[in-house]
N, C-alpha and C positions, 0 to 999 in steps of 0.2 A: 504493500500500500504506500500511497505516497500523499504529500500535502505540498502546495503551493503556500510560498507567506511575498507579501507583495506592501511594500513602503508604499502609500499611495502618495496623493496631493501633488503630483509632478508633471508637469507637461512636456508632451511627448512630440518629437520631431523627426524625421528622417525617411526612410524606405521601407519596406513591407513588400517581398515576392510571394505571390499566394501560391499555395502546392497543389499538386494535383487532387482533383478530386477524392473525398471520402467515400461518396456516396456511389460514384463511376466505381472506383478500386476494388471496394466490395463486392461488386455483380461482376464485375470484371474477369479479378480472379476464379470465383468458382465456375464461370462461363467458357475459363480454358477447356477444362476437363472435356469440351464436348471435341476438341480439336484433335484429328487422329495424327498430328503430328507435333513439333514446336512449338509452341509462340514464343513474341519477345511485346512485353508491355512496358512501356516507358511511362517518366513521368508520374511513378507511385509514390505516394505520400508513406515516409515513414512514420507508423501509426500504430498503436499496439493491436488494433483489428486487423490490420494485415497481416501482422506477425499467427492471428489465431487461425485465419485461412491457411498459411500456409504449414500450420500443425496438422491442418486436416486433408492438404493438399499429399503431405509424408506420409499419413495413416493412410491413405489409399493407394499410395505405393507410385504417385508421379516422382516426377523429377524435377526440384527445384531451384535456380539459382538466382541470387540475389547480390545486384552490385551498386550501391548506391540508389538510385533511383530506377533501375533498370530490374526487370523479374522477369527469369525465362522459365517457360512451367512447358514438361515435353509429359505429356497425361496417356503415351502410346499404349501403355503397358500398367494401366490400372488395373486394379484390384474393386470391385464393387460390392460394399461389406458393411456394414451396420458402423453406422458412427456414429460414438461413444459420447453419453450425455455430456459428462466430464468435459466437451471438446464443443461439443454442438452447443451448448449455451455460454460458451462464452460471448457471442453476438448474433445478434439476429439475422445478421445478413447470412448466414451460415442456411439458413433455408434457401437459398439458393443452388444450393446444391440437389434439393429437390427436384426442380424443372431439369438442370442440369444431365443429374446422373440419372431420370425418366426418362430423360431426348436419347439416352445414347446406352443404356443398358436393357429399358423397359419396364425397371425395380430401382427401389430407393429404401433404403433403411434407416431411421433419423430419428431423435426425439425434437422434441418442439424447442424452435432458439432460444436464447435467450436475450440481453442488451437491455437499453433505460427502460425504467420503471415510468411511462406515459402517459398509462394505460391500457385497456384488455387486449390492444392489437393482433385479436385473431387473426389468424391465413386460414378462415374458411372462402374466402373469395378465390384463393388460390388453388385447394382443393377440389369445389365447385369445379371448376377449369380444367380441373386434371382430370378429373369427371367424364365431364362434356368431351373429351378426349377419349374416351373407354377406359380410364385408366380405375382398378378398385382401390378405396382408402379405407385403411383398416389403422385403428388408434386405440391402444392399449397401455394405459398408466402412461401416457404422454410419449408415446413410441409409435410414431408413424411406419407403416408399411403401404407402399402408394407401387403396385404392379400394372401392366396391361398385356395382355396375350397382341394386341397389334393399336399400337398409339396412333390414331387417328387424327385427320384435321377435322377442327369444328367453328361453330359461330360460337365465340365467348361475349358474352354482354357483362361488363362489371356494372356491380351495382354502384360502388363508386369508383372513382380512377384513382384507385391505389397505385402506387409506383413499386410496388414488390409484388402485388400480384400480375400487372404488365410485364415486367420485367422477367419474371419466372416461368411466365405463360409462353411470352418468346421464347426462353430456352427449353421447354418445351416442347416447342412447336417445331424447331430449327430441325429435328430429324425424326419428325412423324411422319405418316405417309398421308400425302394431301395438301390441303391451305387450312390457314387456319384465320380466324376474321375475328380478330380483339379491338370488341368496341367500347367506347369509353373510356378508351387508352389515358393514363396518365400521359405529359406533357414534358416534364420532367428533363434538362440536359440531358441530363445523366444517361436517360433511356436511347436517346437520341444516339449519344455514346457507345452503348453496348450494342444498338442495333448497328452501327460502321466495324466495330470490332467483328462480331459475327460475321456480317454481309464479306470484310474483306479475305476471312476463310472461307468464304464461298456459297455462305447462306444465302436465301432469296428474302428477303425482307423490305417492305415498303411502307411509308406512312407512319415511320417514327418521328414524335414532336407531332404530330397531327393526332387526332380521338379516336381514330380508325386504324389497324395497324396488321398489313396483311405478312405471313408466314408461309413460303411455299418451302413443304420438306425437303431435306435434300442427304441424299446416304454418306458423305464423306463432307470432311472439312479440312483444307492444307493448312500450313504454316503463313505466319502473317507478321507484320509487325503493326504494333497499336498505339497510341499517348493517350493516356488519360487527360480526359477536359479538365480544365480548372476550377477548381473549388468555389464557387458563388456562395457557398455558405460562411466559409470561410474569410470568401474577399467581403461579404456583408460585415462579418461580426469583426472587422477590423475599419469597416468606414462606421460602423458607429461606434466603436473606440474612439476615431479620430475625429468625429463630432463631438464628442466629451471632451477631450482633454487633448486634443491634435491640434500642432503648430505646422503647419505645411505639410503636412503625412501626404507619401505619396503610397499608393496601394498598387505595384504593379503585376504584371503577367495576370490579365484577367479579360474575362470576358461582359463588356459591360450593359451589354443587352440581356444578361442573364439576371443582373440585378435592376433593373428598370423599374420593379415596384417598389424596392427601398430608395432608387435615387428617387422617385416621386415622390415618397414621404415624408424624406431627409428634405427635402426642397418644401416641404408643406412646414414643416417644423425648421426652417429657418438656418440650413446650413447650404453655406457658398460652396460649391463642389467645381472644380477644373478635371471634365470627363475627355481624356484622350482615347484613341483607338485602341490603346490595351492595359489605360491605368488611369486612375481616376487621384485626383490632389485634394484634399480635405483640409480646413482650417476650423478648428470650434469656434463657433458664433459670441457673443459676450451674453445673450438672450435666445431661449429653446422657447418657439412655441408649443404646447399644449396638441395633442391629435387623436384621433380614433383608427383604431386598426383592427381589421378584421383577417382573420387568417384564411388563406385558398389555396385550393391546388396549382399548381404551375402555370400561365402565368400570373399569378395574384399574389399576396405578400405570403412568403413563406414560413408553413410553422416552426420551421429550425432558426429563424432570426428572431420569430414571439420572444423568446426569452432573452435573448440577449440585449433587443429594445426597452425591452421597463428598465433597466439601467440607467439607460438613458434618460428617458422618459422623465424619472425620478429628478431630472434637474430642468425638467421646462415647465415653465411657468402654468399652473394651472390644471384643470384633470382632463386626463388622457383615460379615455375607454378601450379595453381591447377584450375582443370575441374572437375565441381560440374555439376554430371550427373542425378542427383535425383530432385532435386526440384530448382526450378529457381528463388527464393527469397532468396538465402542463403549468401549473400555478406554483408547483413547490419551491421554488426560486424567492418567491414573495414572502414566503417566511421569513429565508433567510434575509432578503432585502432589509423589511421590518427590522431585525436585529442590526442593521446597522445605521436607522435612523430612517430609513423610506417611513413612507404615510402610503400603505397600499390596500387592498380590500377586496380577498375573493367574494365575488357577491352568487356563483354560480362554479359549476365545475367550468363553465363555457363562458363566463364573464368576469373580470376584475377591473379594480379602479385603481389609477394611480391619479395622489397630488403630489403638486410639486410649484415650486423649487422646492428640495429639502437636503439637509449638509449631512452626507454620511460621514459616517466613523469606521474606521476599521474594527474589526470584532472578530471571532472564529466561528465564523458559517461554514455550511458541507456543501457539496455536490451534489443531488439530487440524480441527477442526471448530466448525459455529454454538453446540451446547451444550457442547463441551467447551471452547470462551471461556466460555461462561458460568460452568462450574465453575470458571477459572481467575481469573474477576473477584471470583469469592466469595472464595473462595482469598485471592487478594491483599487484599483488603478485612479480612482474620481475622490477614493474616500482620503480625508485624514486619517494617519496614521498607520498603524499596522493591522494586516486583514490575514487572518491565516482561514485556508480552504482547505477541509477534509475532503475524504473521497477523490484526491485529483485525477485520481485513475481513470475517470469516467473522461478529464479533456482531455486527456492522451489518445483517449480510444479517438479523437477526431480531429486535433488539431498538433501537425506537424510542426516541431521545433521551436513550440509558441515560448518557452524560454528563452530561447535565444533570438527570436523575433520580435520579443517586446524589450530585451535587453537592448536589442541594436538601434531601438528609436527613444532610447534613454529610464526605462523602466527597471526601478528597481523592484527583483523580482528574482523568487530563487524555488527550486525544487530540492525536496527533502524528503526520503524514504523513513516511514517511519515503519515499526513492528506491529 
């Protein structure tokens, strides 16, 4: 376990290169497995979720190497064999490997992932789909077994556009016999992402980033090389660090049509932003207005920045409403805010209020979760004094090198393993 303690009250100046995607890397990796030869994926965020894929990439007997940012995974000569809860909850994205090792053995053996505490985040959407594919799911004390005698293309309709059930439903689909017609596809980069990775081993895939998203099977898949897109979660919850407490922060290697509903919000609440072709310049304003935000699926404001905005929030003048429409656990951040001097008030699972201006103190808050650290590092970085943060473990799982990237723009800030 480890704890973050972080000197706050300093204003922070310099560069920020955002890494590659979390959310990409995650479906990424387990997505090689369908490949009957090499890949070579660039551009992986060192992250302790990668490190758990590629536990699970070993127990099934690939080949893994890893150089820096570079991961060549050669999955020729896998082994398809129950994997072991111990392994499978360490992150949720590890149900990825469901669609995956279904597309390309026709069995999968798995318990249910694990990762932040949300919310109930079923994968029966996902199921449903495997379904609708002929595949049978059989669930025993949390132990999935999802077989099909001949995997099928089908019409999938989600009920909502989840971006892990889209996501697994392609891999899936990639080596069933037929098309397969997923509608109400999440939106999602990310998705966009794995369907170019796929497509360039030789999948047939169209209408990724659009609601419709077709899968024509295909029996082999070559060798490829891939890059992970850039972490828009990432580059968000560093332009609103640098709306807090940013003197010229520059945020670069990013994609800034990905964050289009934060710069419109940031621009509604009063911060000057210089947006280039692949990095954006932020200065904190003297004066945060006050706003309402509602959470959506892709493009609309993202539930993975909800948390790390009432940090912010907590210092514009006046009360900001937010309606967290994704997941019904996302408020626990606000506890800890509370502890350091916020005025905040869940008033529903799906609704809270924040006032503001108000002067945090540093204090010892936890992690709740991957973005509710996140909102607590902002937090601490805005507050007086010293802020220690349990559970840090949880923003490692998603954010690359954030020590030494808030060190390099003047942040005193330090990691600490404790027992």
């Amino acid at each position: 376990m480890h704890r973050i303690i972080i000197e706050g009250g300093k204003e922070l100046s310099g560069e920020v290169r955002i890494s590659g995607s979390k959310n990409s890397a995650v479906a990424l990796v387990p997505a090689a497995v369908l490949c009957d030869e090499e890949v070579t994926i660039a551009n992986v965020p060192n992250i302790s979720d990668i490190d758990a894929l590629d536990e699970i990439l070993n127990f099934l007997g690939a080949k893994v190497k890893r150089d820096d940012d570079v991961i060549k995974i050669n999955s020729s000569n896998i082994k398809n064999k129950l994997i072991p809860e111990e392994i499978a909850k360490k992150l949720r994205a590890s149900y990825y490997f469901m669609g995956a090792l279904l597309s390309r053995f026709k069995k999968v053996e798995m318990y249910f992932p694990g990762g932040c505490s949300i919310g109930a985040r079923p994968i029966n959407l996902h199921l449903k789909g495997f379904e609708a594919m002929g595949a049978k799911v059989e669930e025993n004390n949390n132990l999935f077994t999802i077989s099909a005698d001949n995997l099928k293309g089908a019409k999938i309709n989600l009920d909502f556009a989840s971006v892990g059930a889209t996501i697994n439903l392609m891999l899936a689909a990639v080596k069933a016999e037929g098309t397969t017609i997923i509608s109400n596809a999440a939106k999602e980069p990310h998705i966009v992402n794995v369907a170019t990775f796929l497509n360039n081993m030789g999948a047939k895939i169209s209408g990724a980033g659009t609601s419709e998203i077709k899968v024509v099977g295909v029996k082999y898949l070559h060798s490829c090389f891939h890059e992970v897109v850039p972490d828009y979660i990432e580059t968000g919850t560093y332009m609103i660090l640098a709306s807090a407490i940013g003197k010229d922060i520059t945020i670069s290697n990013i994609i800034p049509d990905h964050v289009e509903a934060l710069i419109s919000k940031l621009d509604d609440i009063g911060v000057p932003m210089q947006i280039g072709i692949d990095f954006i310049k932020i200065s904190a304003p003297e004066k945060l207005k006050s706003t309402n935000i509602k959470t959506q699926v892709y493009p609309g404001f993202p539930t993975d920045l909800q948390q790390p905005i009432t940090a912010l929030l907590t210092q514009a003048k006046g009360k900001s409403i937010i309606n967290e429409t994704i997941w019904e656990n996302r408020f626990l951040n606000l506890v800890e805010l509370n502890k350091m001097g916020a005025t905040t008030e869940t008033l529903t699972n799906s609704k809270a209020v924040i006032m503001g201006p108000t002067k945090l103190k540093g204090k010892k808050v936890k992690a709740t979760d991957l973005r509710a650290g996140a909102c607590l590092v902002i937090a601490g970085l805005i507050a007086d004094g010293k802020t220690i943060i349990d559970n840090a473990d949880y923003i490692l799982r998603g954010y690359e090198n954030i020590i030494e990237k808030l060190t390099n723009i003047g942040a005193k800030i330090k990691l600490e393993e404790i027992e």
